[in-house]
Backbone bond lengths (Angstrom), bond angles and torsions (degrees), N, CA, C in turn:
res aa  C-N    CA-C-N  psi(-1)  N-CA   C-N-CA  omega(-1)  CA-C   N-CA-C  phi
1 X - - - 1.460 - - 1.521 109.83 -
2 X 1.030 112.90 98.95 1.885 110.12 158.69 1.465 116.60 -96.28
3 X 1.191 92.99 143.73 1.760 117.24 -167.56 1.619 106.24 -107.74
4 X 1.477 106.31 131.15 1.652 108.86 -179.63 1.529 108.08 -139.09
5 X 1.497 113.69 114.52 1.301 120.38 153.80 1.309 128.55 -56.37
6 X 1.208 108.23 146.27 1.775 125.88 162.85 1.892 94.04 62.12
7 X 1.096 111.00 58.45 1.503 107.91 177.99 1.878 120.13 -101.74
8 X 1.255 91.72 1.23 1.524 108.08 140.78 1.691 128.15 -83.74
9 X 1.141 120.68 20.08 1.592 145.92 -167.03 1.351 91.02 -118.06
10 X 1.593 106.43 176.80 1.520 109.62 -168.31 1.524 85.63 -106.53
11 X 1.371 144.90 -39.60 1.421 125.87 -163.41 2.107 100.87 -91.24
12 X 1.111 88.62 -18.49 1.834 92.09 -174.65 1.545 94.96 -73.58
13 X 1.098 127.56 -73.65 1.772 143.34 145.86 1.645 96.39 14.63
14 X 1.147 100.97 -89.22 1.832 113.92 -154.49 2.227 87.65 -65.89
15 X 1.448 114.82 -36.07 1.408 100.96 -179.30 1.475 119.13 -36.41
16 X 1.782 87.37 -67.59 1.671 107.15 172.40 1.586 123.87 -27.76
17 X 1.366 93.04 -71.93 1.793 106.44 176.35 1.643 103.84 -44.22
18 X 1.380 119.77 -74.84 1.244 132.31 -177.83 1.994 108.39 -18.74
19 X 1.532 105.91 -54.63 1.237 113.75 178.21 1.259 120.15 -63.80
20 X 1.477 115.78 -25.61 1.181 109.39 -151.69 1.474 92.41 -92.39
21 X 1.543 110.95 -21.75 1.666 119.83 -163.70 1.618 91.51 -69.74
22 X 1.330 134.84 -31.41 1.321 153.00 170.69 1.419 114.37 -28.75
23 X 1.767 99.04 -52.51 1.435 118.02 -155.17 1.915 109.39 82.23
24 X 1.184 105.17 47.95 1.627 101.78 -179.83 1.408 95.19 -115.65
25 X 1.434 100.56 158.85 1.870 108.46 -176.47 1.334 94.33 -82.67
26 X 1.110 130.91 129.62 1.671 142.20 174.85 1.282 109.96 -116.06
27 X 1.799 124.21 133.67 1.127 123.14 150.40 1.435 95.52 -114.81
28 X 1.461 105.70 153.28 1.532 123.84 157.96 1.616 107.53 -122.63
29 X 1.536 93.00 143.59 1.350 116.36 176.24 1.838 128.94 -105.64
30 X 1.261 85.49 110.12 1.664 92.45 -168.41 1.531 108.62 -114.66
31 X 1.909 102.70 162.37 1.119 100.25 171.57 1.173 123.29 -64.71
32 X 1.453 143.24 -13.27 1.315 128.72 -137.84 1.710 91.32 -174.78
33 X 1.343 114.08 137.97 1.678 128.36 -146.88 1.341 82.74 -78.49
34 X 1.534 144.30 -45.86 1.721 157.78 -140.57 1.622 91.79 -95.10
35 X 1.166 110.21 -25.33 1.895 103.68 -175.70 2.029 91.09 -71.48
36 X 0.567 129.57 -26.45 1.453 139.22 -142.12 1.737 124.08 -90.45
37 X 1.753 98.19 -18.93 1.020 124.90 -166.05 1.676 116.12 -57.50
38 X 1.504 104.88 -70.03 1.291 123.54 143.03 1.992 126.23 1.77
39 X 1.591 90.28 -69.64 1.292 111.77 155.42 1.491 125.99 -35.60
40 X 1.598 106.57 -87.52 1.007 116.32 -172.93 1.767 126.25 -63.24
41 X 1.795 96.18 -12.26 2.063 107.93 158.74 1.723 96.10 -64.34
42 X 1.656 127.24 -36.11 1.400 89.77 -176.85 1.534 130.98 -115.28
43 X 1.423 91.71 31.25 1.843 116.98 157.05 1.558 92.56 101.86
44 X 1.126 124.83 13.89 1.716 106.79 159.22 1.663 112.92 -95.01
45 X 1.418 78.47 164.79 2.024 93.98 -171.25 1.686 83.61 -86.71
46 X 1.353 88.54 158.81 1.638 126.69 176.58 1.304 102.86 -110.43
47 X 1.313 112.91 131.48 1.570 124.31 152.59 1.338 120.84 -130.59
48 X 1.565 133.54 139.69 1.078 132.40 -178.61 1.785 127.44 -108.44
49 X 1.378 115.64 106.24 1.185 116.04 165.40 1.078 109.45 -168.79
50 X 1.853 106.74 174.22 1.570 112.97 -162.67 1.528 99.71 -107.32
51 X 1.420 123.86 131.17 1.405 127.71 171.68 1.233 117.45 -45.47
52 X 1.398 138.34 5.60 1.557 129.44 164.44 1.440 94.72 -104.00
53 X 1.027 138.42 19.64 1.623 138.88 -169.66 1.363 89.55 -106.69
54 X 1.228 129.91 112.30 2.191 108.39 176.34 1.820 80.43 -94.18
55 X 1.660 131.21 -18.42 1.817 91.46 -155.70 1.863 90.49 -92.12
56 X 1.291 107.75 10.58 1.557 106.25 -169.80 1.773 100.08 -88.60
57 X 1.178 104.75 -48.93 1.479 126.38 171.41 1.526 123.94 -46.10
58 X 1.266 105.03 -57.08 1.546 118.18 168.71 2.003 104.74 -55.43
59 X 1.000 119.48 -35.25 1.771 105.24 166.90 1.119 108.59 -87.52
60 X 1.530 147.80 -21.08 1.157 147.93 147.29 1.927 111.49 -36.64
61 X 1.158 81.90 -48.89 2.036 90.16 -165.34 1.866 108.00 -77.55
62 X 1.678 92.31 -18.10 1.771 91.15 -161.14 1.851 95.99 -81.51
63 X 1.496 67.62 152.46 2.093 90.87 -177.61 1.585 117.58 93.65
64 X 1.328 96.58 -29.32 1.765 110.04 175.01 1.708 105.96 -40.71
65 X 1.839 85.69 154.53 1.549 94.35 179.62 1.541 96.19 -104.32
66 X 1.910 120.59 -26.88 1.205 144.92 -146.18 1.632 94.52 -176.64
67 X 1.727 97.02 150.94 1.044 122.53 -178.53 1.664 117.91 -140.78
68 X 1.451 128.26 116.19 1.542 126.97 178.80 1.887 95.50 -90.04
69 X 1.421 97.46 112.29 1.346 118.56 -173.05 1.290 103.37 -107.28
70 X 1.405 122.98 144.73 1.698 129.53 -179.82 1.600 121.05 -139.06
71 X 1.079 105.43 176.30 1.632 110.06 164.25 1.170 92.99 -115.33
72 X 1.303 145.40 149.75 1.434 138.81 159.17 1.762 114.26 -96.98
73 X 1.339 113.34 133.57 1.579 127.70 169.72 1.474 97.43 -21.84
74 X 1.533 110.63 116.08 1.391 117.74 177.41 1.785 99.07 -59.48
75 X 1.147 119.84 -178.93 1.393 118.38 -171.29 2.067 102.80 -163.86
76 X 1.891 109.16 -41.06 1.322 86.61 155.27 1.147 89.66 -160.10
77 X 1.413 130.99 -171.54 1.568 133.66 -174.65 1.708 116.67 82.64
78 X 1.444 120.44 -179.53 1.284 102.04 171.49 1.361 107.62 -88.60
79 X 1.725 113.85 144.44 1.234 118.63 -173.65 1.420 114.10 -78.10
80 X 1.285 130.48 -5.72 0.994 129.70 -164.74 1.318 124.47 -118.23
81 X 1.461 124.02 -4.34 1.414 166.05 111.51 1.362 102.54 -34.61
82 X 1.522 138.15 -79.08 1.052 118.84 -170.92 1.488 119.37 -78.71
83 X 1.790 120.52 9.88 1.026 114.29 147.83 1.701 128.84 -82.73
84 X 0.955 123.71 19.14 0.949 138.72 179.51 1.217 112.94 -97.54
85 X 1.449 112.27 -55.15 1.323 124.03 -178.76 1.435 118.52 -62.87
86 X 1.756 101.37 -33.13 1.616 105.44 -169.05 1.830 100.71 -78.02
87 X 1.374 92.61 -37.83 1.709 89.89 -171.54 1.318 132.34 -57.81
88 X 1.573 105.62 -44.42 1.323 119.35 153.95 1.465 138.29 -35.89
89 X 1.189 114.69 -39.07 1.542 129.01 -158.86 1.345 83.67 -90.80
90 X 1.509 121.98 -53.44 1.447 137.65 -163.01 1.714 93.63 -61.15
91 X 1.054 129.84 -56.83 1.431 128.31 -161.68 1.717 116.77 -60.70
92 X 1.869 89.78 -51.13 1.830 103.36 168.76 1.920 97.35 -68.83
93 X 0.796 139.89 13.20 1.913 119.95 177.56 1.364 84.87 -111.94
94 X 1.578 132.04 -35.84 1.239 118.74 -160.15 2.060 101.25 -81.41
95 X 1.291 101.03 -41.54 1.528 104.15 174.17 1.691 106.56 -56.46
96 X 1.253 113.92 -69.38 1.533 115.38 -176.36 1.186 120.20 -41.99
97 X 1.539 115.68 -42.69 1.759 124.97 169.05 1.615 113.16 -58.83
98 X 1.402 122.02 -31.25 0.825 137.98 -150.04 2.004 134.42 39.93
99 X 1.260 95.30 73.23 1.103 122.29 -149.80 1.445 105.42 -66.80
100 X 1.591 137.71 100.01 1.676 127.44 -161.40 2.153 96.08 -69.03
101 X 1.077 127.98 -36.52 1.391 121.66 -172.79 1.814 109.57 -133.97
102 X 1.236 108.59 171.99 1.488 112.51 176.92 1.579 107.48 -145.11
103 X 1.074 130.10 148.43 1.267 126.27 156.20 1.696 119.54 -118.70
104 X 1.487 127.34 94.95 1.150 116.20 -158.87 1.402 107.78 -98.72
105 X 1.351 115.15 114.50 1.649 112.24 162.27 1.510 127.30 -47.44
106 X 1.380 118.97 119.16 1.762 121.43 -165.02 1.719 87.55 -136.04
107 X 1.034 83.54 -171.95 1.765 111.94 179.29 1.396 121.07 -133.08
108 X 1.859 118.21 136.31 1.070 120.17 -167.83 1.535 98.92 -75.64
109 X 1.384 118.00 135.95 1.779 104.20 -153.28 1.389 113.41 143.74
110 X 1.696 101.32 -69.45 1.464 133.22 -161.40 2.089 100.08 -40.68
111 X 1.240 109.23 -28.19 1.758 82.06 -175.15 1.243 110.39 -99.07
112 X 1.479 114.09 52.14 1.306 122.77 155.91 1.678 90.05 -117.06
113 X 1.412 110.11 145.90 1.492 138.10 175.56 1.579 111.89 -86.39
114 X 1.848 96.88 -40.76 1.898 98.97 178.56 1.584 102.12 -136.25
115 X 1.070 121.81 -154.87 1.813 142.98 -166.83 1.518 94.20 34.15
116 X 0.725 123.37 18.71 1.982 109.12 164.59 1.276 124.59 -126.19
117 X 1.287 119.22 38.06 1.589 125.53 -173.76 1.143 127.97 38.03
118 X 1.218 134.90 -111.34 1.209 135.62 -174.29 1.395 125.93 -78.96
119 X 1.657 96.41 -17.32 1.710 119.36 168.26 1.153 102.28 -40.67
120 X 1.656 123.79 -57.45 0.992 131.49 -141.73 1.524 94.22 -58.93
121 X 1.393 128.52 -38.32 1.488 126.23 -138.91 2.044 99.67 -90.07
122 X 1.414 97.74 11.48 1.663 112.35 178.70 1.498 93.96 -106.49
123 X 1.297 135.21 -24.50 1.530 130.18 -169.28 1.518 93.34 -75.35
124 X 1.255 127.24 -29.49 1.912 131.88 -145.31 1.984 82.50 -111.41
125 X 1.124 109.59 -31.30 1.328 107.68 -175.17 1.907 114.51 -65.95
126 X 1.815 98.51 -60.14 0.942 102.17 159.42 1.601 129.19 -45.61
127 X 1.465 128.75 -38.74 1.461 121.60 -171.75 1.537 101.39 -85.97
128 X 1.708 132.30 4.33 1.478 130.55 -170.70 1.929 80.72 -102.02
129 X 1.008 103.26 -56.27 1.911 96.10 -156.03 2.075 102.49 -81.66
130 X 1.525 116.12 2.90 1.416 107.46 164.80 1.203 115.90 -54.52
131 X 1.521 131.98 155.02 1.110 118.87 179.55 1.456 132.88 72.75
132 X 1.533 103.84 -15.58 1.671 108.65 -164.04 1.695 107.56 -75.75
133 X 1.864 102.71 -21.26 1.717 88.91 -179.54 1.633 85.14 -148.31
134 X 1.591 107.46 147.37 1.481 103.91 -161.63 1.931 117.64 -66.13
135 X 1.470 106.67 6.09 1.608 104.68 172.88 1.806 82.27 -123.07
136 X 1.034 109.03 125.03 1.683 109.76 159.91 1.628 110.22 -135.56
137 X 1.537 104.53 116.24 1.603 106.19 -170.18 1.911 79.03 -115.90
138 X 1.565 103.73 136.35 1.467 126.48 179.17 1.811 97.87 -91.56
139 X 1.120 131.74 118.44 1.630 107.37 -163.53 1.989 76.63 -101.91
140 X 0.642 131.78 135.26 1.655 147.92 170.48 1.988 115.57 -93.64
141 X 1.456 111.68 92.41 1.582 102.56 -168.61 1.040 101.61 -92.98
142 X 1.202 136.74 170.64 1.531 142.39 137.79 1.327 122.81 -90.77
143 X 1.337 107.56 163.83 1.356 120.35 -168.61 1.684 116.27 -35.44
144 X 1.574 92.82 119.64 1.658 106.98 -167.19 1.518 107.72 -64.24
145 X 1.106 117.34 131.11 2.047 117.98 179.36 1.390 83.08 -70.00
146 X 1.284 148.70 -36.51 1.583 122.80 -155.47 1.307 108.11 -97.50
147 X 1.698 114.23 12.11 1.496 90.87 169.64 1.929 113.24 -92.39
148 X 1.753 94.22 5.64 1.289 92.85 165.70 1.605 129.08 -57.25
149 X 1.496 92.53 -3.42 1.937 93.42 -164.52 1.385 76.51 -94.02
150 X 1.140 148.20 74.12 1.755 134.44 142.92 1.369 85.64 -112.49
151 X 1.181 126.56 -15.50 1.644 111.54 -168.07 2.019 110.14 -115.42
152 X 1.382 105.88 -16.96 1.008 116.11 -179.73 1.684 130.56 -26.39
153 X 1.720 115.38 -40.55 1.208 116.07 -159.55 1.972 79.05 -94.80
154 X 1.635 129.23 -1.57 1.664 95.81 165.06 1.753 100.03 -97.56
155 X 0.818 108.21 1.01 1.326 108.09 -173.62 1.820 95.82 -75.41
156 X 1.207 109.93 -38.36 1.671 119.70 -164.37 1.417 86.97 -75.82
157 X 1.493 126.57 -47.69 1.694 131.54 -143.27 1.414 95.24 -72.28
158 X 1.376 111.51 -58.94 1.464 140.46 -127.00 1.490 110.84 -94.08
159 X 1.396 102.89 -63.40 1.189 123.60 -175.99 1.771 115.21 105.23
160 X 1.476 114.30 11.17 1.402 127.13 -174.40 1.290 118.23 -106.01
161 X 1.129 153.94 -142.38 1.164 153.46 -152.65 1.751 111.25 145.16
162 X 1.499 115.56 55.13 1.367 112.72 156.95 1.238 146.19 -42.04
163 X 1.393 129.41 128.25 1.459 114.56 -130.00 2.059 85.20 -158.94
164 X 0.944 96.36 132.08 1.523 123.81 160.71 1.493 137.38 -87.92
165 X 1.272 91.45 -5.08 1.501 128.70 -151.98 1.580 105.47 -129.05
166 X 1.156 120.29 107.99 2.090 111.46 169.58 1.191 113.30 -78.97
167 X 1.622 86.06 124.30 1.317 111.87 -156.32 2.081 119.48 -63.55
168 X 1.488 96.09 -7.54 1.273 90.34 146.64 1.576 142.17 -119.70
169 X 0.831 117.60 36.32 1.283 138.15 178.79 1.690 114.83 -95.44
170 X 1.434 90.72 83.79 1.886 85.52 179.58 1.979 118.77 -66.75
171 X 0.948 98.47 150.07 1.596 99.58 -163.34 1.950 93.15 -151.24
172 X 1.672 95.30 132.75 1.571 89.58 172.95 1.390 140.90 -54.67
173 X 0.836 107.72 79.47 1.721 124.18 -173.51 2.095 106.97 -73.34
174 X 1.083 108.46 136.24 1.866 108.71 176.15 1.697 97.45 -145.12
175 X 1.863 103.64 142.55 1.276 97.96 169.19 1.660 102.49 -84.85
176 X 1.390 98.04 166.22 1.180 115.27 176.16 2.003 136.81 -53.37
177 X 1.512 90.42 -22.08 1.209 110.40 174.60 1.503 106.02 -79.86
178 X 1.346 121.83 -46.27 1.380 109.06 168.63 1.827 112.38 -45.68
179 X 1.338 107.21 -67.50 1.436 114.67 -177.01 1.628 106.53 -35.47
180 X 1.056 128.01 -51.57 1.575 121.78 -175.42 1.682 121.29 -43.10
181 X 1.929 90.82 -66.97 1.237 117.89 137.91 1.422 126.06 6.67
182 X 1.011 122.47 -52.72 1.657 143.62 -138.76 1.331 101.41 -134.71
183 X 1.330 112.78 -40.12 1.559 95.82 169.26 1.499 109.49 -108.28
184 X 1.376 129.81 17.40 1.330 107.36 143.41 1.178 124.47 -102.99
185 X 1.178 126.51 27.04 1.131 148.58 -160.96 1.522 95.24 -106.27
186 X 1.366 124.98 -61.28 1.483 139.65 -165.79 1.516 105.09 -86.58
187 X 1.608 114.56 -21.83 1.419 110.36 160.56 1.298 139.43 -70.05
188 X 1.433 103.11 -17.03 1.649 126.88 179.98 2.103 97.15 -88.15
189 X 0.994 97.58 -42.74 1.819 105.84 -167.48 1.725 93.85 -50.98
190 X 0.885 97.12 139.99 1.354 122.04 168.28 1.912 146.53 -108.92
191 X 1.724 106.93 79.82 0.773 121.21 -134.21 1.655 127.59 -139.05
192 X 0.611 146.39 173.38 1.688 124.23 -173.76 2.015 107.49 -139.39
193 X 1.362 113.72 143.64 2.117 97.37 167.31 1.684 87.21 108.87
194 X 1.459 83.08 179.31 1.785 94.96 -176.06 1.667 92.21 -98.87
195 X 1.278 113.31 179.32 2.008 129.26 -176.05 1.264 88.42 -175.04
196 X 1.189 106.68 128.37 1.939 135.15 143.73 1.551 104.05 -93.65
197 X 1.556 111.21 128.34 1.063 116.28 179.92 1.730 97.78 -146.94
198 X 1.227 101.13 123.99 1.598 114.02 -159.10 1.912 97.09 -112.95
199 X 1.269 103.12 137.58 1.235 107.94 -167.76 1.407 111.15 -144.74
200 X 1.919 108.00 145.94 1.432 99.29 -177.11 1.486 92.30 -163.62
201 X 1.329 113.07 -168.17 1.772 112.90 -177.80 1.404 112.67 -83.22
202 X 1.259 95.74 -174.14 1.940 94.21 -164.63 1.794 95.21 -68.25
203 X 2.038 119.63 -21.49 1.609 95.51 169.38 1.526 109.04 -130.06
204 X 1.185 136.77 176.34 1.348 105.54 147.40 1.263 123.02 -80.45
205 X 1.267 113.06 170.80 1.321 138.97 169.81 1.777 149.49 -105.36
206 X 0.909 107.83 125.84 1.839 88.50 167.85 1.573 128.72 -97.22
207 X 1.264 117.50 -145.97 1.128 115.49 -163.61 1.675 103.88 -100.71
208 X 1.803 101.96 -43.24 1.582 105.15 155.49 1.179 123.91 -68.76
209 X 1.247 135.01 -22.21 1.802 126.13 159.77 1.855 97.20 -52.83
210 X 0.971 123.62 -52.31 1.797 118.90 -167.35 1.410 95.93 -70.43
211 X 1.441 132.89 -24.11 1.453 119.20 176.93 1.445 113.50 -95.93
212 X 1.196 119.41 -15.05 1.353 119.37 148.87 1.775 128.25 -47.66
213 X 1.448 100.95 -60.38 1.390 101.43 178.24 1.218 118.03 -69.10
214 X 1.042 104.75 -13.46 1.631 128.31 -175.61 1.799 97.91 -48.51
215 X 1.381 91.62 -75.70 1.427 129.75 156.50 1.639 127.93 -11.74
216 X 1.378 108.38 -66.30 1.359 144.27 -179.29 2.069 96.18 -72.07
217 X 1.359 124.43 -53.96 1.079 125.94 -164.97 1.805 105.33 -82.43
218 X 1.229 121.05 -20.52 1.089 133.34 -153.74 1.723 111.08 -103.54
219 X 1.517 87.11 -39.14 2.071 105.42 171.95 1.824 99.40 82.67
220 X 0.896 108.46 41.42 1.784 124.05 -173.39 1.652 129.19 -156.94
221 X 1.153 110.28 142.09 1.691 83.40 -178.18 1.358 111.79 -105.46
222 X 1.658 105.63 141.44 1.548 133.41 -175.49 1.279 114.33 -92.54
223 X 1.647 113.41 100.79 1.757 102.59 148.30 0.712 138.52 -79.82
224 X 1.792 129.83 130.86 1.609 125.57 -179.91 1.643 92.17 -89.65
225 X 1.705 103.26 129.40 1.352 115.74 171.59 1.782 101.15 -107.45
226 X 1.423 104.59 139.24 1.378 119.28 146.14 1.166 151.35 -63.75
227 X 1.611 111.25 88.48 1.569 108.70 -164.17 1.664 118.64 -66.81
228 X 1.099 121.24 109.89 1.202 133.04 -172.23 2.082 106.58 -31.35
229 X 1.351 104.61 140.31 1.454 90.92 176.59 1.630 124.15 -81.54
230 X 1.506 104.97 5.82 1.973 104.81 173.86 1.172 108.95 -83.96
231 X 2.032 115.10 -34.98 1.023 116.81 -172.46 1.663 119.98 -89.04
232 X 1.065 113.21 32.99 1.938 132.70 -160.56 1.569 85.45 -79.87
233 X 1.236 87.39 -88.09 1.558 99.11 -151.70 1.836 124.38 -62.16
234 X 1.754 106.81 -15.75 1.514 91.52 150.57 1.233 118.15 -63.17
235 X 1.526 105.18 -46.51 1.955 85.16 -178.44 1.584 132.33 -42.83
236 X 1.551 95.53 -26.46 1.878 99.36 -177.16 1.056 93.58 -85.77
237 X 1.277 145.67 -42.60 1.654 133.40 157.86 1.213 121.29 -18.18
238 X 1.047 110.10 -55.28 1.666 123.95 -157.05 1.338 109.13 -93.59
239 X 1.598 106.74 -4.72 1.412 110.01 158.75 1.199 131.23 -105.55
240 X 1.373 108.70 14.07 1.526 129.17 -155.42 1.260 143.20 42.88
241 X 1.497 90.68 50.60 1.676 99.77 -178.46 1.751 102.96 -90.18
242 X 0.989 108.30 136.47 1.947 111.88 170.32 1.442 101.18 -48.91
243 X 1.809 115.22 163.61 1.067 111.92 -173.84 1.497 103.28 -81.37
244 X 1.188 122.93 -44.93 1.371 110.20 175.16 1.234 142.70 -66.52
245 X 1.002 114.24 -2.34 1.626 129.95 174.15 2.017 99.74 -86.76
246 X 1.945 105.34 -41.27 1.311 89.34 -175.22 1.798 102.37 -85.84
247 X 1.068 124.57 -6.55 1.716 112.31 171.10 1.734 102.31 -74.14
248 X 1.052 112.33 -30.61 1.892 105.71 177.42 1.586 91.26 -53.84
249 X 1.703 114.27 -83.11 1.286 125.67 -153.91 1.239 108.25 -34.41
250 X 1.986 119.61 -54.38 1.380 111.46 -164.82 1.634 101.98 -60.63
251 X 1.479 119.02 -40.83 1.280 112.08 175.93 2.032 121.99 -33.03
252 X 0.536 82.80 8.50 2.102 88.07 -151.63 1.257 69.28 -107.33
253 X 1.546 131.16 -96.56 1.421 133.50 -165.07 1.574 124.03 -31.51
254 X 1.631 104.78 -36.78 1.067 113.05 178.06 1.759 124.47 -63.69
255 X 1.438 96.31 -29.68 0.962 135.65 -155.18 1.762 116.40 -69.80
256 X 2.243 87.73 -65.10 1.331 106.78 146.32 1.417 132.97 -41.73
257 X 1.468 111.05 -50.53 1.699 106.79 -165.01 1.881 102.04 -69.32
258 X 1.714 117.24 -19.83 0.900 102.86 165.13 1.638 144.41 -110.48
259 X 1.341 82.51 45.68 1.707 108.22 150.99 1.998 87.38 83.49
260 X 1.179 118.76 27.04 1.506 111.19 176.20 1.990 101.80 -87.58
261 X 0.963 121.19 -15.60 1.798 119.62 -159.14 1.529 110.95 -90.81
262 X 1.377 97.93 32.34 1.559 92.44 -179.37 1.865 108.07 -120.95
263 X 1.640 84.84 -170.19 1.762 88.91 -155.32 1.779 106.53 -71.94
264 X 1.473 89.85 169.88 2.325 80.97 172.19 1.233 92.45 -114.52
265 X 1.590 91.26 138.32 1.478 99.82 -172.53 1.564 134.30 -68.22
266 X 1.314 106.54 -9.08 1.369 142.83 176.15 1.686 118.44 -80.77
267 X 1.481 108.46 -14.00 1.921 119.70 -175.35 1.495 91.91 -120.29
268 X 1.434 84.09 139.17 2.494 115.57 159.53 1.226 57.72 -22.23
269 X 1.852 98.26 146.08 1.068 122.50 101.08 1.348 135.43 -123.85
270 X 1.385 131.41 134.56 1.283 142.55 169.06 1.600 145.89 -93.54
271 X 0.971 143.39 -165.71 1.660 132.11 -161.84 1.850 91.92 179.08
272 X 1.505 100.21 118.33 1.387 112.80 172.18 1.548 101.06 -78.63
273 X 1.428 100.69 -175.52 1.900 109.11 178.51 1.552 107.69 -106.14
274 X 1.055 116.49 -51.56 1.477 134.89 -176.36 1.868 95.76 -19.49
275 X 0.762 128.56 124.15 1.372 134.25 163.81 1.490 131.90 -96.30
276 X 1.247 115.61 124.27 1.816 121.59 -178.96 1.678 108.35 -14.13
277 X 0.858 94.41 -28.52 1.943 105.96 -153.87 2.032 86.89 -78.67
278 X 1.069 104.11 -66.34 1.355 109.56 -178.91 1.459 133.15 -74.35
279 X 1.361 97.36 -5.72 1.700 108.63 170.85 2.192 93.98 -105.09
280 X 1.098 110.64 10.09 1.738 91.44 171.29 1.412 93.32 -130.44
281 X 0.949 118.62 24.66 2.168 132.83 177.66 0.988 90.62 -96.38
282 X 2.010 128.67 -54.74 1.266 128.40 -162.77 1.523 93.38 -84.66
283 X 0.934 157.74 -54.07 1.377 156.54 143.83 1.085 104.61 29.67
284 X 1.930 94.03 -89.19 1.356 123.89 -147.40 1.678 96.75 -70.78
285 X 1.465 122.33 -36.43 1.472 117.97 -169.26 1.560 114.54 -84.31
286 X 1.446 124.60 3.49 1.095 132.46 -172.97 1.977 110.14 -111.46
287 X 1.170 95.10 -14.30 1.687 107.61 -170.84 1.674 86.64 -54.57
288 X 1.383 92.00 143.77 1.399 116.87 163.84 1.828 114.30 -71.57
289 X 1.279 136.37 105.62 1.204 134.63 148.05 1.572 122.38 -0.24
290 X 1.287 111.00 110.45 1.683 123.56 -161.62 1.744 87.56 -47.82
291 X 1.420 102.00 139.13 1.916 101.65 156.05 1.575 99.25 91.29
292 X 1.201 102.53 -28.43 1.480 89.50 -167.83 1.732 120.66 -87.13
């Protein structure tokens, strides 16, 4: 039995599937019995609880061979506070369950403590869940190609490509399907100790490589524009992000442009297959219909 958090998420998501494409018995653990449904059409068990819950977690975790463990995308509060809270609970459910492996989702980034925003709150994450099950591999991704689809329908409208990111500055970017990939891969391995294993696509990327394909997939040409850094954080305003969740995020960007988002030279490193071209196909064919 392997167990996967946040599999309503895009890297928890593709874990699940990944396993199931395996033929492995999968439960996922959700907040809410109705998230689950989905799931249980493709023969995995459902379990319900919230990662600050450790006695909810510990029946979530029990029976496991392996567990895909996370922090989840802060959303409001301080993120770094409620990494504390999440890690903890998470570490005692994984000890109390007695958990033989872990696979923890991190970020290529993570062994910086500060200048990387929200990164940072994966460096404090990682040192709460070490130790928590006697194989703990930290899988470390880079920048997800599918969080390009937050911008997708101006990319479709517009013809632009807003970007937080300078657009030439390649930086390890992986789609998400690799990441799944990769950690069910390391959930099946059989193995004992801590592992950093840093992961990204077969190249890196920038922000104009994604407006290129953009481009290429679309039959039009795409500019990636540079959103100025004064004008950042109304936009996360205006999308209703809390202020502290958007001072982490801009932190991250800030973070990136100054050369913090790269690999440690000391952790795996690896390279998925999935290619830019085919992670903005699934993009582009999944965008929601302008207006709607």
């Amino acid at each position: 039995m392997y167990v996967v958090l946040g599999a309503n998420g895009r890297a928890g998501g593709e874990t699940a599937r990944a396993l199931i494409q395996r033929g492995e018995a999968v439960r996922v653990v959700l907040r809410r019995k109705e998230q689950g449904e989905k799931w249980a059409a493709l023969g995995a068990e459902v379990a319900v609880a919230g990662i600050e819950d450790a006695d909810a977690m510990v029946d979530g975790l029990s029976g496991a061979q392996a567990a895909f463990l996370l922090n989840p995308p802060p959303v409001n509060g301080d993120p770094y506070a409620r990494t504390e809270e999440l890690g903890a609970a998470l570490a005692d459910a994984a000890r109390r369950a007695r958990l033989p492996r872990a696979v923890v989702l991190s970020s290529i980034g993570a062994q910086h403590a500060s200048g990387i925003g929200v990164i940072a709150t994966l460096n404090r994450f990682e040192a709460l869940l070490a130790g928590a099950a006697p194989a703990t591999t930290f899988l470390r991704s880079g920048y997800f190609v599918e969080t390009w689809s937050e911008v997708a329908q101006t990319v479709m409208s517009d013809s632009v490509l807003p970007t937080f990111l300078e657009p030439t500055q390649k930086i390890p970017m992986v789609s998400t399907i690799d990441v799944g990939r990769a950690a069910a891969a390391l959930l099946c391995q059989d193995r004992t100790g801590k592992r950093v294993v840093e992961l990204a696509g077969p190249e890196d990327w920038s922000a104009g490589d994604v407006a290129s394909v953009f481009a290429e997939v679309l039959g039009r040409p795409i500019t990636p524009i540079l959103v100025p850094s004064e004008q950042r954080a109304a936009i996360l305003y205006g999308e209703g992000v809390p202020t502290e969740v958007a001072t982490a995020l801009l932190g991250m960007f800030e973070g990136i442009a100054n050369g913090l988002f790269t690999r440690q030279s000391d952790s795996e490193h690896r390279r998925g297959t999935i290619s830019l071209a085919t992670a903005i196909e699934r993009i582009v064919a999944t965008a929601e219909p302008a207006g709607s």
